[in-house]
C-alpha positions as CSV (number, residue, x, y, z in Angstrom):
1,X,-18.0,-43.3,-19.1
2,X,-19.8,-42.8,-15.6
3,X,-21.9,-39.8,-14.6
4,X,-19.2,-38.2,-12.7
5,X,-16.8,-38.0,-15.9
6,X,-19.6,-36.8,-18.1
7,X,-20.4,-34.3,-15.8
8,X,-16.8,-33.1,-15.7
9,X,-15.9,-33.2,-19.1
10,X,-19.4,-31.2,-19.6
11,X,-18.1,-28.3,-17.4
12,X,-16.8,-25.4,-19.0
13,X,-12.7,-25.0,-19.1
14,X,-13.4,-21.5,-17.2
15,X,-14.9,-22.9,-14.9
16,X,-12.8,-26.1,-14.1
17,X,-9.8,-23.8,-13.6
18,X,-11.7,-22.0,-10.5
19,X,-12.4,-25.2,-9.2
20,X,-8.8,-25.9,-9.7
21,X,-7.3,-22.8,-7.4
22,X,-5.6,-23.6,-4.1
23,X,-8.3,-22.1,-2.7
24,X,-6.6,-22.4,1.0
25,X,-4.0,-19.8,0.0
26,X,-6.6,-17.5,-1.2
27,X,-8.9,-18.4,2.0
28,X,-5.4,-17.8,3.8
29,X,-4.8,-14.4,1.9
30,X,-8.2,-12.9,2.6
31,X,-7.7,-13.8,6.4
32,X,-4.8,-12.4,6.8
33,X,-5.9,-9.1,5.0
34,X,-9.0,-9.0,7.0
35,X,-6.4,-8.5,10.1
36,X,-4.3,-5.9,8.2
37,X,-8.0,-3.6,7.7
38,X,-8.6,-4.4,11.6
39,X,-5.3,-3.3,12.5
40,X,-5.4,-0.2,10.0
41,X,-8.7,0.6,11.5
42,X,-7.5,0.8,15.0
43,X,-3.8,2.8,14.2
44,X,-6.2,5.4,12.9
45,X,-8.0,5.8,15.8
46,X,-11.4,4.4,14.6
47,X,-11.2,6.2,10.6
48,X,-11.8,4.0,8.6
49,X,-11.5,6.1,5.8
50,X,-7.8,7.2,6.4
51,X,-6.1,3.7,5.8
52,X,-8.5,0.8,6.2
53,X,-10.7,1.5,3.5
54,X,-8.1,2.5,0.8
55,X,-6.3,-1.0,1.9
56,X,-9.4,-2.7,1.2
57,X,-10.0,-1.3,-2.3
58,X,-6.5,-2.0,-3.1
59,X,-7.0,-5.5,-2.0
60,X,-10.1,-5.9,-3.8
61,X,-8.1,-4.8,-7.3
62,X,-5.6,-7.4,-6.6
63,X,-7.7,-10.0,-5.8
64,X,-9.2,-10.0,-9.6
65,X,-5.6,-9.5,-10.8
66,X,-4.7,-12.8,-8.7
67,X,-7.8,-14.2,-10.4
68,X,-6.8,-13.0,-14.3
69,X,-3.3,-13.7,-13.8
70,X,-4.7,-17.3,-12.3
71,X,-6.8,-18.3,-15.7
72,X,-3.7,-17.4,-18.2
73,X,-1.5,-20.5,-19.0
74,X,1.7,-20.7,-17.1
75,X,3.7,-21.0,-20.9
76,X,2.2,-17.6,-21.2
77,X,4.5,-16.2,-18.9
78,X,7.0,-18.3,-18.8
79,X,7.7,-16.8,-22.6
80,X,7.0,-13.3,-21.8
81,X,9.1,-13.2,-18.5
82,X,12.6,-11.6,-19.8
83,X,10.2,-8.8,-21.4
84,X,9.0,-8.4,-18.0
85,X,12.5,-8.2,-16.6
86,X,13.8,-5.9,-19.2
87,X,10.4,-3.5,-18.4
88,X,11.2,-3.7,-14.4
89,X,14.9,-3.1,-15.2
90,X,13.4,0.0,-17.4
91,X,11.1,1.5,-14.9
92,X,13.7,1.1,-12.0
93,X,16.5,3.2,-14.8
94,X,13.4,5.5,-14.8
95,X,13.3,6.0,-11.0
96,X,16.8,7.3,-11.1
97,X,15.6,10.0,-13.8
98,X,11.6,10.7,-13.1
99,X,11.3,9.8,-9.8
100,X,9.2,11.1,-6.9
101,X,11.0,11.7,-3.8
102,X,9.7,10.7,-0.1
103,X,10.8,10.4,3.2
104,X,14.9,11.1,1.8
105,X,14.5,8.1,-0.8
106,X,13.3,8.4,-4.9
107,X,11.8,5.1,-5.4
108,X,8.2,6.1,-7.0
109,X,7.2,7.2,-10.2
110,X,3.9,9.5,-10.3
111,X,1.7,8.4,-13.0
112,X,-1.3,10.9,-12.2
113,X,-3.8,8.4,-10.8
114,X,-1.6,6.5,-9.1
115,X,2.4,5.8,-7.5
116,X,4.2,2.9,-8.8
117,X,7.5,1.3,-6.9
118,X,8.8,-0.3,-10.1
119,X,11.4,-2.2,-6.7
120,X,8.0,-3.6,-5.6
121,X,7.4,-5.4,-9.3
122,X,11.3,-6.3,-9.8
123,X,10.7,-8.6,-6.8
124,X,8.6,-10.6,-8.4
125,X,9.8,-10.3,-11.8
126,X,13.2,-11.8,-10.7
127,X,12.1,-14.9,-9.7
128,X,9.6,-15.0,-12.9
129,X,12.9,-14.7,-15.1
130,X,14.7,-16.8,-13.4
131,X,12.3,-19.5,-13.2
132,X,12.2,-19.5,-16.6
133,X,16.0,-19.2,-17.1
134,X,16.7,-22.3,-14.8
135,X,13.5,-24.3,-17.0
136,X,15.6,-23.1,-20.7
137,X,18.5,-24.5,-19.5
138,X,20.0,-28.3,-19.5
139,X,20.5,-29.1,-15.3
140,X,23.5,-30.7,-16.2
141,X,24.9,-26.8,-17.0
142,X,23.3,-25.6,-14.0
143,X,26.4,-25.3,-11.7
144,X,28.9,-24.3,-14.4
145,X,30.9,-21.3,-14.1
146,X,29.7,-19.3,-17.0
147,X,26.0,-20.0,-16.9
148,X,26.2,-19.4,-13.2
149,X,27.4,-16.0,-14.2
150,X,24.5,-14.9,-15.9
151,X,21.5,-15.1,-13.0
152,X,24.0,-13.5,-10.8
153,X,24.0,-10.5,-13.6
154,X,20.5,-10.2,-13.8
155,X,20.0,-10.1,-9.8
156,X,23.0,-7.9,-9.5
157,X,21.6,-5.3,-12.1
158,X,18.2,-4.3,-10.4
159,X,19.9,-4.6,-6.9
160,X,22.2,-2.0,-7.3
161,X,19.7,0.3,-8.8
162,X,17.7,-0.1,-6.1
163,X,20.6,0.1,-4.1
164,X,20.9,3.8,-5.4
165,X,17.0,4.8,-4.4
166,X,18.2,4.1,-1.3
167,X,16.4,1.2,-0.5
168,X,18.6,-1.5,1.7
169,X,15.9,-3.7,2.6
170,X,14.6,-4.0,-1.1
171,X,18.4,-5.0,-2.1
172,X,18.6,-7.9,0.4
173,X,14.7,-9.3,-0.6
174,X,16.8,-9.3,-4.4
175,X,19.4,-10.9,-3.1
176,X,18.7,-13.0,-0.9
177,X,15.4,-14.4,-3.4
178,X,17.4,-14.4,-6.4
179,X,19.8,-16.5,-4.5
180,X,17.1,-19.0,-3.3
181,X,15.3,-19.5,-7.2
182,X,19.0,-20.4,-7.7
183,X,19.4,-22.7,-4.9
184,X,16.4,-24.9,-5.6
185,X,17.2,-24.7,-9.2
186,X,20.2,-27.1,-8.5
187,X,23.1,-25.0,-7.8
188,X,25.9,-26.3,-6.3
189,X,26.2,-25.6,-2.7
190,X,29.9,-24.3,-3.0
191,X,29.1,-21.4,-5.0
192,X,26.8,-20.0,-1.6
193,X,29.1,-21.2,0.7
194,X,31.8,-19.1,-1.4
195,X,29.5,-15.8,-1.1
196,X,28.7,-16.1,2.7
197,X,32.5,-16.5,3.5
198,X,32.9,-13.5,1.0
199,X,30.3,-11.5,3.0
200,X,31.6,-12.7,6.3
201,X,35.4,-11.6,5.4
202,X,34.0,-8.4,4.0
203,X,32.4,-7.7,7.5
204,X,34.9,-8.4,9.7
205,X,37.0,-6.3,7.6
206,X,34.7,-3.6,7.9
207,X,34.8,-4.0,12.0
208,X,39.0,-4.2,11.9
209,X,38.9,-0.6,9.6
210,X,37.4,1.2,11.9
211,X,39.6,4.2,13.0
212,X,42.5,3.3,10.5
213,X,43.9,4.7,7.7
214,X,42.0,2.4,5.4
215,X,38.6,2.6,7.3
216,X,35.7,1.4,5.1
217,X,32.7,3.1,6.1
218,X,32.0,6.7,7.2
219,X,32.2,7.4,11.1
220,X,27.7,8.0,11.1
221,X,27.6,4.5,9.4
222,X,29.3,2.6,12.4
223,X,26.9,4.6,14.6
224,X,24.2,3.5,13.2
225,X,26.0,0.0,13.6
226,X,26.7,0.6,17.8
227,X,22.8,1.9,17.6
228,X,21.5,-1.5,16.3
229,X,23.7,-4.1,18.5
230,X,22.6,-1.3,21.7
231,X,19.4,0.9,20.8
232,X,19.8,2.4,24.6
233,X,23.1,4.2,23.4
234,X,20.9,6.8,21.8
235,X,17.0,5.9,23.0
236,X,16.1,9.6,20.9
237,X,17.6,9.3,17.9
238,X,19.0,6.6,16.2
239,X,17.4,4.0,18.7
240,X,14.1,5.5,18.9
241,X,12.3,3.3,16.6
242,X,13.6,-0.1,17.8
243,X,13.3,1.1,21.1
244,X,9.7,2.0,21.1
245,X,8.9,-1.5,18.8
246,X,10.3,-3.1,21.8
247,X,8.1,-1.2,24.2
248,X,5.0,-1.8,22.7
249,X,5.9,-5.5,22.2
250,X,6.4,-6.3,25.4
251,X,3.9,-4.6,26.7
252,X,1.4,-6.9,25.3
253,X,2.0,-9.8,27.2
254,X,0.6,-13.2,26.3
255,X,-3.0,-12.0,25.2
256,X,-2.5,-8.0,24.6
257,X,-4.1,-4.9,25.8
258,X,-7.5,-5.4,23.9
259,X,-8.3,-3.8,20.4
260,X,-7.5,-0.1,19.9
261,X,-6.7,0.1,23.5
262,X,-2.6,0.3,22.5
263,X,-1.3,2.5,24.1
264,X,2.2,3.1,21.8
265,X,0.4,3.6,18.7
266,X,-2.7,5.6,20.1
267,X,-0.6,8.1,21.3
268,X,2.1,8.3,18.9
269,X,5.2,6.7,20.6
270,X,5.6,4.0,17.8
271,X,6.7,5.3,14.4
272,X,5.7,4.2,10.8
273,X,2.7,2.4,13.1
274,X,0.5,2.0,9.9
275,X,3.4,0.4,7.9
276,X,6.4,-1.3,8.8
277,X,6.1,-1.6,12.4
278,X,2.5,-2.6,12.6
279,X,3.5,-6.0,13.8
280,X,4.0,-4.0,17.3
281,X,0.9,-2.8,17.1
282,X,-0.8,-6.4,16.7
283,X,1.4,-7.4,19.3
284,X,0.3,-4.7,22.1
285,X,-3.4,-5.3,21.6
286,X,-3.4,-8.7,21.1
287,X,0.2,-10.4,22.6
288,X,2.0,-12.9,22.0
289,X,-1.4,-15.2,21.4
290,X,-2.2,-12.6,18.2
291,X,1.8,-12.4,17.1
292,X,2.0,-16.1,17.2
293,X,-1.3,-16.9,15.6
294,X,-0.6,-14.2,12.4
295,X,2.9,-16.3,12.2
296,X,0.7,-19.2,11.9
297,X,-1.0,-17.8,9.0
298,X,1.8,-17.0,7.0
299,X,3.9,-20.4,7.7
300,X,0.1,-22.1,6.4
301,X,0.8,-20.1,3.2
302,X,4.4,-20.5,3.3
303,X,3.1,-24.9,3.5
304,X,0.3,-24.9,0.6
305,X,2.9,-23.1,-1.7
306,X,5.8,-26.0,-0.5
307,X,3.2,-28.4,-1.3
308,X,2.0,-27.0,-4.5
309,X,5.6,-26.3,-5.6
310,X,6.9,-30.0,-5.2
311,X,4.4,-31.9,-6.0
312,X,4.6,-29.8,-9.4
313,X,6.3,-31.5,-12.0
314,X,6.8,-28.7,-14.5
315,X,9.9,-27.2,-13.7
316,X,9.2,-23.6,-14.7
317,X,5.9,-24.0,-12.6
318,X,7.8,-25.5,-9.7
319,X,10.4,-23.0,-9.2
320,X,7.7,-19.8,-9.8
321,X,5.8,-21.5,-7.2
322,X,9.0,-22.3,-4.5
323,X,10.3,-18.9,-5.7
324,X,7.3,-16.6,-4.9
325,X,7.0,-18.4,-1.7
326,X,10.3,-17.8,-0.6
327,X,10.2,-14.3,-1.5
328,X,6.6,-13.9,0.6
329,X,8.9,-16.1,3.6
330,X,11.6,-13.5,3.1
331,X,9.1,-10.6,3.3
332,X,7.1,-11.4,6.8
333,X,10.3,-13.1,8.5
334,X,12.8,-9.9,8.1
335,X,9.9,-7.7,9.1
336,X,9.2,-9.4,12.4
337,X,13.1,-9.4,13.0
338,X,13.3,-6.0,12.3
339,X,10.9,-4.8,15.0
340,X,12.2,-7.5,17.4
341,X,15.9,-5.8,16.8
342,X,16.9,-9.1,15.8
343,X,18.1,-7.2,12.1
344,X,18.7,-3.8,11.7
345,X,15.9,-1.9,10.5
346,X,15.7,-1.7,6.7
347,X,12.0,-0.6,5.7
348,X,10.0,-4.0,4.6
349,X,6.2,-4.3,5.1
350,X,4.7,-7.1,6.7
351,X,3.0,-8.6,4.2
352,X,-0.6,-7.8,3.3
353,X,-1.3,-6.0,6.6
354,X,1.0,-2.8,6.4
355,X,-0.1,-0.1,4.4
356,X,0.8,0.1,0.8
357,X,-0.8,-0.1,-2.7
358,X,2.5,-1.3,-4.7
359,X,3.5,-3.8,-2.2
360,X,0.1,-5.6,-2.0
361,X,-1.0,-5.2,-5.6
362,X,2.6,-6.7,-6.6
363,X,2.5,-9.6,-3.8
364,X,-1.0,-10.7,-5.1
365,X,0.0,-10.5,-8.8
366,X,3.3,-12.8,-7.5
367,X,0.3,-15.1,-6.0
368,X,-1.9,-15.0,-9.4
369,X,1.6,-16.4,-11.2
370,X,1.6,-19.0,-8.5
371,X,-1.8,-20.0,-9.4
372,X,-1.8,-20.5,-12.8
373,X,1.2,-22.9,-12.2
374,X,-0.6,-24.8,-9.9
375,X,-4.3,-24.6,-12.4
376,X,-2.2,-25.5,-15.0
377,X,0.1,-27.6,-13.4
378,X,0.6,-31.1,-15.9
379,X,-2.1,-34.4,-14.9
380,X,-1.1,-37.5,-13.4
381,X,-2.2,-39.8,-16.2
């Protein structure tokens, strides 16, 4: 035995799992935080007090939950992940009967010393369950009919309740994630291309209605439809937000206005400026050198989850990893299309720099799971 093994098998387990991490997503996590605080720091006009420093406690809780969740054995929740569904599932049935009401949608519930989005948690719940699901079951059954049938049940339950809250943007991030565990679980490819043309017909159904007998939707829901293909049909109302997004983006240039010297969110043009169109913000003070160099970031934490994710050859640990990163590509790509008008706007954060205790607590727990299938991943021998 050399000196190097001795000295390795002399180190405490606790220990060896630290050393273990993929420390460049958590190096990547705290950078990217570190802009969100900045960027807090300067829509508040210099208070630090008023969103900065709550973000940064936040982030300092989920940073040890990242760490705990990180030293647990990925079996561990692998075997406790349908309780976990059925609890997510139960806190979002208690939304609909307990919930706390803000800005026109019930989506919290008010546990004294602190608000809980159970939609938050069911995001990464999903892809825990069905991570697991897809590792239970044979891959030769992974395309037939029936057990098909069953991950579709468990996305479509918590989508539709969340559905009800109203929360659109929170449905599609269930969809759409759902939909990619069950795509890199081995699904056939004809049972996506099946739903798209579905969802395509269903559209263009919805545009031939309009002004029948049989129209679809109500006549306020195909305005706001004329408002998001042309924002300049009603630039103080419906179009205002997109309109102002667009504003303060372009106003940036290639290397911004300079820190805390936008003008959009200083003076109040650009709304929800602390949450989910702070990506403006970055973009006025800092242009398209700071947009593109966040986006870098995230597409280097997007890579060391890939990586990780493959190169994993537990299959529960492999699609948890894949999963959670698609779900955190789903989160910071439909933001920045939201403010750009590319989608319409639907209300999801950009990730780990808006405001918001649920969404960053829940994204760093997601990242603790993806840990401890990467510590605990299984050894070359």
């Amino acid at each position: 035995m050399s000196y190097l093994e001795y000295n390795l098998k002399t180190v405490p387990t606790g220990f060896k799992k630290v050393l273990a991490l993929n420390w460049p997503i958590i190096f990547l996590l705290i950078i990217i935080s570190s802009i969100g605080f900045a960027m807090l720091y300067s829509v508040s006009g210099g208070v630090i007090e008023r969103w900065a420093q709550p973000q940064m406690q936040r982030f300092f809780v989920g940073m040890i939950i990242l760490f705990i969740v990180a030293m647990v054995p990925s079996w561990f929740w692998r075997n406790i992940s349908f309780i976990t569904y059925i609890l997510g599932v139960s806190l979002l049935f208690s939304v609909e009967l307990f919930g706390v009401k803000g800005m026109g949608a019930q989506r919290w519930l008010d546990f004294g010393f602190f608000r809980l989005q159970p939609s938050e948690l069911m995001k990464i719940t999903l892809v825990l369950v069905l991570a697991a699901y897809y590792d239970w079951l044979p891959q030769k059954r992974t395309s037939q009919p029936i057990w098909v049938t069953i991950p579709l049940i468990m996305i479509a339950l918590p989508a539709f309740l969340v559905l009800r809250q109203p929360d659109l943007g929170t449905t599609l991030l269930l969809i759409i994630g759902g939909g990619a565990v069950m795509f890199l679980a081995g699904v056939h490819w004809a049972y996506f291309i099946t739903i798209i043309s579905s969802g395509l017909s269903l559209g263009f159904a919805v545009f031939q209605s309009r002004g029948s007998t049989w129209q679809l939707l109500k006549d306020y829901q195909y305005n706001r439809i004329d408002t998001f293909l042309d924002p300049s049909r009603d630039p103080l109302g419906t179009g205002y937000h997109i309109t102002q997004a667009k504003i303060a983006l372009g106003s940036g240039g290639w290397t911004g206005r300079g820190f805390m010297q936008g003008t959009q969110s200083r003076l109040n043009f650009l709304p929800e400026k602390h949450t989910d169109f702070i990506f403006t913000t970055i973009s006025e003070e800092f242009g398209f050198v700071g947009s593109i160099t966040l986006l870098t970031l995230y597409l280097a934490v997007l890579f060391f989850c890939t990586l990780s994710g493959l190169s994993n050859k537990d299959r529960f640990a492999s699609l948890l990893t894949l999963g959670i990163g698609s779900t955190f590509f789903l989160f910071f790509a439909i933001n920045m299309a939201m403010v750009m008008g590319l989608v319409p706007v639907v209300g999801v954060p950009l990730p780990l720099v808006s405001y918001g205790g649920s969404a960053m607590l829940v994204l760093l727990l997601g990242f603790g799971l993806m840990q401890s299938a990467h510590v605990h991943r299984p050894q070359s021998k």
